[in-house]
PDB file of N, CA, C and O in Angstrom:
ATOM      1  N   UNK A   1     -33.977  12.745 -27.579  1.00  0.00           N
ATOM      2  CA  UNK A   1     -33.024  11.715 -27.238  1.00  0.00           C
ATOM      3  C   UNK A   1     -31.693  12.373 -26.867  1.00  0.00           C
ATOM      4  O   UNK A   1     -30.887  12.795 -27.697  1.00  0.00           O
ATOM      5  N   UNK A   2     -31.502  12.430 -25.211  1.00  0.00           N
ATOM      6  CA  UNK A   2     -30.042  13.366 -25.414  1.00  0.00           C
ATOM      7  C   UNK A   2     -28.707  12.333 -25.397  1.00  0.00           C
ATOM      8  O   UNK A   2     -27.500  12.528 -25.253  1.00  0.00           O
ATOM      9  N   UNK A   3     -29.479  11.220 -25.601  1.00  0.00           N
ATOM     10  CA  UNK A   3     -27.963  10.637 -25.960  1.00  0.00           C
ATOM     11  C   UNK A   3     -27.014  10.651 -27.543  1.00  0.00           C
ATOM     12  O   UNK A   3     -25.849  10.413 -27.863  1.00  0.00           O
ATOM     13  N   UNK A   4     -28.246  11.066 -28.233  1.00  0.00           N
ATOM     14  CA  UNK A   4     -27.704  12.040 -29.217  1.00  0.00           C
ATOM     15  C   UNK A   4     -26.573  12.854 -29.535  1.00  0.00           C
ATOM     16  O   UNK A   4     -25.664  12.607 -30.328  1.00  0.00           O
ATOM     17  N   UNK A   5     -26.807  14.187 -28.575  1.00  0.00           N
ATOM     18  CA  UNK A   5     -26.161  15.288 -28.050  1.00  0.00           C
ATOM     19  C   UNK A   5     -24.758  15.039 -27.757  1.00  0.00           C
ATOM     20  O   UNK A   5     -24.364  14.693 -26.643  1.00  0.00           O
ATOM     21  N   UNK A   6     -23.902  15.243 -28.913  1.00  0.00           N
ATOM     22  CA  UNK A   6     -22.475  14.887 -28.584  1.00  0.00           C
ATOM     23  C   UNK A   6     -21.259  15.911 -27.758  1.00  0.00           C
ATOM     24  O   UNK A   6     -20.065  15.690 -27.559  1.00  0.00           O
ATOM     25  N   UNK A   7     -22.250  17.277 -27.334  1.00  0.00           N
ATOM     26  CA  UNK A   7     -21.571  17.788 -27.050  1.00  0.00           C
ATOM     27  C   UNK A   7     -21.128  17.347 -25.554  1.00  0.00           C
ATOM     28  O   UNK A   7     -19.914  17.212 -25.403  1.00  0.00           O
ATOM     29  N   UNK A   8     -21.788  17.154 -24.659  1.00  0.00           N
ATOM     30  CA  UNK A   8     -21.226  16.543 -23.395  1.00  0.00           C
ATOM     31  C   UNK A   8     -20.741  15.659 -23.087  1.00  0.00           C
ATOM     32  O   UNK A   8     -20.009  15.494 -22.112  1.00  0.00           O
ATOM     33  N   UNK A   9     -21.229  14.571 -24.258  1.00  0.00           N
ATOM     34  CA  UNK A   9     -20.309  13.166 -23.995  1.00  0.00           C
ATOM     35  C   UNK A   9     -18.949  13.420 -24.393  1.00  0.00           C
ATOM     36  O   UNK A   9     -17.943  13.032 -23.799  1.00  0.00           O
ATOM     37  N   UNK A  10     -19.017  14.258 -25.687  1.00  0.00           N
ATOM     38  CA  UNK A  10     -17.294  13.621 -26.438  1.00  0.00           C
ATOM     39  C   UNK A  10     -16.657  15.034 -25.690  1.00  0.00           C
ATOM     40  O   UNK A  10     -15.599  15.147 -26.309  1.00  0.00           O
ATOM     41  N   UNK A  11     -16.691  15.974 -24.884  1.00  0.00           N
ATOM     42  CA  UNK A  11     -15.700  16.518 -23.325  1.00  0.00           C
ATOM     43  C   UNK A  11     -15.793  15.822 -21.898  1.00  0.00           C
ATOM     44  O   UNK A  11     -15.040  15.879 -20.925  1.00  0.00           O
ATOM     45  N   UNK A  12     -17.174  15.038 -22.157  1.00  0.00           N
ATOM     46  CA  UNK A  12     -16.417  13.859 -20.647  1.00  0.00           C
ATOM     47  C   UNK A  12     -15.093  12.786 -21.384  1.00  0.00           C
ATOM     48  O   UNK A  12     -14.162  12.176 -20.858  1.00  0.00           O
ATOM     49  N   UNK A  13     -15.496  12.903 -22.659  1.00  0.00           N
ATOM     50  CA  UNK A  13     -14.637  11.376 -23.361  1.00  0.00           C
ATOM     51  C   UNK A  13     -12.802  11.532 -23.151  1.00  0.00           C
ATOM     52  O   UNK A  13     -11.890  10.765 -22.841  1.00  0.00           O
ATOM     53  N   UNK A  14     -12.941  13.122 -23.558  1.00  0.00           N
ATOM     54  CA  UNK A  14     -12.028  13.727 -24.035  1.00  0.00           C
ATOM     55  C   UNK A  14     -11.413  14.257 -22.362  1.00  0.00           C
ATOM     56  O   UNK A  14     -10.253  14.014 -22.028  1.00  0.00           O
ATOM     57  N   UNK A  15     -11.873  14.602 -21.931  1.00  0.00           N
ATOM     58  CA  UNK A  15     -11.835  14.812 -20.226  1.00  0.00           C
ATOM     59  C   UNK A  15     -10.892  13.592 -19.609  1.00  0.00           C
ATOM     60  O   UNK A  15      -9.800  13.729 -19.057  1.00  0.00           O
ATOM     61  N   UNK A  16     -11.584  12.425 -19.844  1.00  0.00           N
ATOM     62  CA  UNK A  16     -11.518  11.003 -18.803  1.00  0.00           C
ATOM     63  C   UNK A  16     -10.303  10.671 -19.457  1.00  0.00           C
ATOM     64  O   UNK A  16      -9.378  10.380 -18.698  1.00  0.00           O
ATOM     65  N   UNK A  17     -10.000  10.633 -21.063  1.00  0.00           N
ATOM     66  CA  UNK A  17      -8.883  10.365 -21.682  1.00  0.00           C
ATOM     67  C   UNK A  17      -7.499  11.201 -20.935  1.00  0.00           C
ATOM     68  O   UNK A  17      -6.538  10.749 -20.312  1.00  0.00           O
ATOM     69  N   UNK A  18      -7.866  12.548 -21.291  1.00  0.00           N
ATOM     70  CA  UNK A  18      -6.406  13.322 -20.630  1.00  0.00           C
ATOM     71  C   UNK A  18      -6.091  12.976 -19.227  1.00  0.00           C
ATOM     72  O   UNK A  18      -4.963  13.109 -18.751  1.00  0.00           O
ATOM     73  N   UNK A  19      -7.270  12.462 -18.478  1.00  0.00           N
ATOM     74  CA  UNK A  19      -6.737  12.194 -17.289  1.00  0.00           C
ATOM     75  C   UNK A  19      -5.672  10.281 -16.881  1.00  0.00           C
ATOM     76  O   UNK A  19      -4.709  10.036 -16.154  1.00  0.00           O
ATOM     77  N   UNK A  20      -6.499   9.431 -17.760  1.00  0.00           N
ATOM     78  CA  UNK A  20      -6.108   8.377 -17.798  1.00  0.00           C
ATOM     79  C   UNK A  20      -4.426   8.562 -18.258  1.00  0.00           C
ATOM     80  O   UNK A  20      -3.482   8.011 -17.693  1.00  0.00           O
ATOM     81  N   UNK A  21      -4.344   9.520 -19.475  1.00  0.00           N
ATOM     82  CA  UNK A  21      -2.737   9.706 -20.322  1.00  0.00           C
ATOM     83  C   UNK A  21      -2.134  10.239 -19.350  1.00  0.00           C
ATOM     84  O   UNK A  21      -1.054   9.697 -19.114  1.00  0.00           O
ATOM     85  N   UNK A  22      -2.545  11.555 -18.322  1.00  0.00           N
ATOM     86  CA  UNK A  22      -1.421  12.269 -17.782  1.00  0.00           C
ATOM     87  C   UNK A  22      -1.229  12.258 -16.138  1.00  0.00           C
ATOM     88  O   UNK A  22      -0.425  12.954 -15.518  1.00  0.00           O
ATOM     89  N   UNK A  23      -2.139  11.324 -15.597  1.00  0.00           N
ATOM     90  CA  UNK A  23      -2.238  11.358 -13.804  1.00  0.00           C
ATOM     91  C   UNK A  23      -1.756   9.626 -13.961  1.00  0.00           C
ATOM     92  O   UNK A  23      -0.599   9.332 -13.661  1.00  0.00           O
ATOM     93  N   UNK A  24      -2.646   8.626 -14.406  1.00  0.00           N
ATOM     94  CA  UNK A  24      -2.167   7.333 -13.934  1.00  0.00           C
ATOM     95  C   UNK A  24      -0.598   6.811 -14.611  1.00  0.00           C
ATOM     96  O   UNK A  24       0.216   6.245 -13.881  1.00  0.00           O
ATOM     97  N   UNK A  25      -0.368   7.022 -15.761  1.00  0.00           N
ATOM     98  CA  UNK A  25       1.232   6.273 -16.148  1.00  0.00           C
ATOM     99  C   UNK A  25       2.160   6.506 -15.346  1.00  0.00           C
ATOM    100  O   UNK A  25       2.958   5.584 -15.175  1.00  0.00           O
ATOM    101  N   UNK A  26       2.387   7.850 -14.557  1.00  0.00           N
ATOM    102  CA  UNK A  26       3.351   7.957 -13.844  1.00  0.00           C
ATOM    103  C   UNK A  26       3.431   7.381 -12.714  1.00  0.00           C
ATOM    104  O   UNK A  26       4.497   7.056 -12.192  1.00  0.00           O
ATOM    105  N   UNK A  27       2.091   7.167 -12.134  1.00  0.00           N
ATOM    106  CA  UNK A  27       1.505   6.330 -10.982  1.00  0.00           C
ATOM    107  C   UNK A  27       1.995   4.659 -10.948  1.00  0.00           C
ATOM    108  O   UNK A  27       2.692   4.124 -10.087  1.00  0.00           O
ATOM    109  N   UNK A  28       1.337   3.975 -12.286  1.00  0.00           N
ATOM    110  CA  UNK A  28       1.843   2.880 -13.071  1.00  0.00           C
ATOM    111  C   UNK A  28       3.409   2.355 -12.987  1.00  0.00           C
ATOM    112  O   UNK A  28       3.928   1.355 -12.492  1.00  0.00           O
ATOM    113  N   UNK A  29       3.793   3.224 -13.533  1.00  0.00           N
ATOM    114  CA  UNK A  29       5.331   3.238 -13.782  1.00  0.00           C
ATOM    115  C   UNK A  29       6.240   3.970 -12.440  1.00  0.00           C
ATOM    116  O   UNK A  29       7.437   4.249 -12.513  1.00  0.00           O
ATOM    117  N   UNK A  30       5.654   4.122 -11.631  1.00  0.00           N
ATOM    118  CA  UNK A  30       6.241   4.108 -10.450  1.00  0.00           C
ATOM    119  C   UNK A  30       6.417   3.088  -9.298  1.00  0.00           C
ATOM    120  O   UNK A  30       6.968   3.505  -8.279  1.00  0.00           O
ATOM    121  N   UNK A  31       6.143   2.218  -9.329  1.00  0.00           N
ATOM    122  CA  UNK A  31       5.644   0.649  -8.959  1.00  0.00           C
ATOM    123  C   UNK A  31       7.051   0.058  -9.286  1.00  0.00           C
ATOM    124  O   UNK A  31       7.885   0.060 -10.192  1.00  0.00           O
ATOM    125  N   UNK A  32       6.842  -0.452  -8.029  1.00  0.00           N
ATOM    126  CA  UNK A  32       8.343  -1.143  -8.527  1.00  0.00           C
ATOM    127  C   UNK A  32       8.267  -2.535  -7.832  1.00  0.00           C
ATOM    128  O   UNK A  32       7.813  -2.727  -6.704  1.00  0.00           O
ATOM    129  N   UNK A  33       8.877  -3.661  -8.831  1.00  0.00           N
ATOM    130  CA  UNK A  33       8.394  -5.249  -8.226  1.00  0.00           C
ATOM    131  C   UNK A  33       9.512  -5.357  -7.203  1.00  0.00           C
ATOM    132  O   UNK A  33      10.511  -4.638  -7.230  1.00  0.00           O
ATOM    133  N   UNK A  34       9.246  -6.436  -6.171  1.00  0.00           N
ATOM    134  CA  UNK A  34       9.425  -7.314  -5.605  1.00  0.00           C
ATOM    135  C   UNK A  34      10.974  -8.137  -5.665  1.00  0.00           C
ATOM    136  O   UNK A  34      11.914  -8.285  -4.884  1.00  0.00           O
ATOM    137  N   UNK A  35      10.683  -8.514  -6.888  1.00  0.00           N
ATOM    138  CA  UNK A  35      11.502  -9.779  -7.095  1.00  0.00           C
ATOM    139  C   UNK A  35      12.283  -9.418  -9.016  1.00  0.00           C
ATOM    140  O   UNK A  35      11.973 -10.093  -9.998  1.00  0.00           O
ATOM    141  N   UNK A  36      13.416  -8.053  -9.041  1.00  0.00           N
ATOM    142  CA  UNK A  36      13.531  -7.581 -10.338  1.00  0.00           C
ATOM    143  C   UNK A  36      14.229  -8.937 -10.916  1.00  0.00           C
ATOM    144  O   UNK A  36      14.549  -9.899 -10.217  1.00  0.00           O
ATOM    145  N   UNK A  37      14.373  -8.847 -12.088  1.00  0.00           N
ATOM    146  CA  UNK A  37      14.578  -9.772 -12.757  1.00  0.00           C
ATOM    147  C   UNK A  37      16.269  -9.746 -13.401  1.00  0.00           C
ATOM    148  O   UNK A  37      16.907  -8.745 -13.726  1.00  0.00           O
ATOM    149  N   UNK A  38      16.680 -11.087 -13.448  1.00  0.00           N
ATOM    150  CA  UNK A  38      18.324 -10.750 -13.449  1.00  0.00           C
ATOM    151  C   UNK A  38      18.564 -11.372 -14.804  1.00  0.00           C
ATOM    152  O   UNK A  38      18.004 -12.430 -15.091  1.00  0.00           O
ATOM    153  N   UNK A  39      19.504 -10.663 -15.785  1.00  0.00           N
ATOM    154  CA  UNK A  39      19.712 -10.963 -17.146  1.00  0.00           C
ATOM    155  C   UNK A  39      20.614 -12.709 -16.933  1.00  0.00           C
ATOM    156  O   UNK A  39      21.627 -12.926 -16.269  1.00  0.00           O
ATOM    157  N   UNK A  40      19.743 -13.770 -17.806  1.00  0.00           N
ATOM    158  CA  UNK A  40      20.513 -14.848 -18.081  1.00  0.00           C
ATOM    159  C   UNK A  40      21.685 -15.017 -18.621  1.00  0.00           C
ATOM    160  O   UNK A  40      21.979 -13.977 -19.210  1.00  0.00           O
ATOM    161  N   UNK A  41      22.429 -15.733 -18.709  1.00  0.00           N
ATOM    162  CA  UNK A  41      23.522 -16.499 -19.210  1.00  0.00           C
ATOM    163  C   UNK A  41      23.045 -16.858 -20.532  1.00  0.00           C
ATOM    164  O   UNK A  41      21.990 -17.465 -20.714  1.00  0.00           O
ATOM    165  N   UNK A  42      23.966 -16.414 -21.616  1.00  0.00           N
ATOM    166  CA  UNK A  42      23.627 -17.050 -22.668  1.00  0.00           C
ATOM    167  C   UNK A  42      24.517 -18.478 -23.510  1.00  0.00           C
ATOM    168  O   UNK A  42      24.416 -18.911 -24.658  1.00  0.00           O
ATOM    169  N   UNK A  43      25.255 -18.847 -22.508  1.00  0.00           N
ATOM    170  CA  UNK A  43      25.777 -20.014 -22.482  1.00  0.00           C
ATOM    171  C   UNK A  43      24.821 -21.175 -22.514  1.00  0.00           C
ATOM    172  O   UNK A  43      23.914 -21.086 -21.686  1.00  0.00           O
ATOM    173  N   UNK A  44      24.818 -21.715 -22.901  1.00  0.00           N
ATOM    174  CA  UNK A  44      24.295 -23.204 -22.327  1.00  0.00           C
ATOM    175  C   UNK A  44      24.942 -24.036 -21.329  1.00  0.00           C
ATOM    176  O   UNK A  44      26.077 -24.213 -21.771  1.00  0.00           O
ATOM    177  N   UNK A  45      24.844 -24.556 -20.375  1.00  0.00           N
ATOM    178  CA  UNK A  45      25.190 -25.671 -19.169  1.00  0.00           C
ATOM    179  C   UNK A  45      25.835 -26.732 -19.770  1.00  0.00           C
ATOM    180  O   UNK A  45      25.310 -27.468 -20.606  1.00  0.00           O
ATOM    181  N   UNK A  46      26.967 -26.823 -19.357  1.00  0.00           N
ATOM    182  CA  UNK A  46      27.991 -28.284 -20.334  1.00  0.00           C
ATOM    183  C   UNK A  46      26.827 -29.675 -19.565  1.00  0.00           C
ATOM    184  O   UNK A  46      26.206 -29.524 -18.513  1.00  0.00           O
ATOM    185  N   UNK A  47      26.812 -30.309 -20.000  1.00  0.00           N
ATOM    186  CA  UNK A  47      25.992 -31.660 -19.883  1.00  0.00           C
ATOM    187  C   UNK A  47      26.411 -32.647 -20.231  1.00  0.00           C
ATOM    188  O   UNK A  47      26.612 -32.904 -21.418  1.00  0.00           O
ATOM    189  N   UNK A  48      26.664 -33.506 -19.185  1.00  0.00           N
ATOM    190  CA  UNK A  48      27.448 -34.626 -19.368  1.00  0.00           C
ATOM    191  C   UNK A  48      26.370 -36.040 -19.504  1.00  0.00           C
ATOM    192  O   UNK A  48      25.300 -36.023 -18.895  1.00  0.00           O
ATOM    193  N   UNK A  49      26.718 -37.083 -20.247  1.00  0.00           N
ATOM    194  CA  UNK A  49      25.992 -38.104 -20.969  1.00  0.00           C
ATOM    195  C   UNK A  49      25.691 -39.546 -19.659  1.00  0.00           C
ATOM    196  O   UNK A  49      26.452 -40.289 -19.039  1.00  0.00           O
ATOM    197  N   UNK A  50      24.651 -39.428 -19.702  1.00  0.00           N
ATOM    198  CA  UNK A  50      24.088 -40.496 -18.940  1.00  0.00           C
ATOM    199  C   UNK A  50      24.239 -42.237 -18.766  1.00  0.00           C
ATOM    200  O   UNK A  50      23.539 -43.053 -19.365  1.00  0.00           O
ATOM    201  N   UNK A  51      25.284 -42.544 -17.835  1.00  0.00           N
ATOM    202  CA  UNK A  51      25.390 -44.324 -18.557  1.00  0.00           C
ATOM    203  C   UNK A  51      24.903 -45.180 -17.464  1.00  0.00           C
ATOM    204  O   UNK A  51      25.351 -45.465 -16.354  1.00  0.00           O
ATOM    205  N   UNK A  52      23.448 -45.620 -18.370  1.00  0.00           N
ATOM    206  CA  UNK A  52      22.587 -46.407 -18.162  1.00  0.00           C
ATOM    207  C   UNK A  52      22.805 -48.338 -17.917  1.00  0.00           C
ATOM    208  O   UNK A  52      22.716 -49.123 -18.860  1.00  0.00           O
ATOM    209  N   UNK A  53      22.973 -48.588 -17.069  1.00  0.00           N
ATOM    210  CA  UNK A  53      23.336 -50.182 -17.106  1.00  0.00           C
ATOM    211  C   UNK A  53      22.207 -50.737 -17.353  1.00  0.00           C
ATOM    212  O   UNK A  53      21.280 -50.885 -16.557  1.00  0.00           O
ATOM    213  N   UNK A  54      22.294 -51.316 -19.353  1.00  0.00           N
ATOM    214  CA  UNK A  54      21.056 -52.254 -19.961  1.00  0.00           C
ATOM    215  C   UNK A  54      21.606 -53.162 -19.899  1.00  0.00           C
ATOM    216  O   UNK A  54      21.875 -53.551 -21.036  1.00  0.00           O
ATOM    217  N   UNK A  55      21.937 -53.735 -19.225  1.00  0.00           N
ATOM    218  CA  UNK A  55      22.390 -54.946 -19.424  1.00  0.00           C
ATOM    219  C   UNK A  55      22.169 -55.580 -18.288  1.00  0.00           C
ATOM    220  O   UNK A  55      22.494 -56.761 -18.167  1.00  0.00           O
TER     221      UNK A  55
END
């Protein structure tokens, strides 16, 4: 049964890992959006009161 045999799997494992950690993040994180995002106001909007004619 060579799926047993851990010696080739766990250096592809160990292989595919170092490559995922050290070729794609920089790739990843080099991407840059579209549409960056702009820090809110932490005010709230003054809001003025609604007058409803019930009558």
């Amino acid at each position: 049964m060579p799926q047993l045999n851990p010696a080739p799997w766990f250096a592809i494992l160990v292989f595919s890992w170092l490559v995922f950690l050290t070729i794609l993040p920089p790739k990843i994180m080099a991407h840059s959006y579209p549409n960056e995002p702009t820090p809110q106001s932490t005010e709230k909007p003054k809001t003025e009161p609604w007058t409803w004619p019930w009558h």
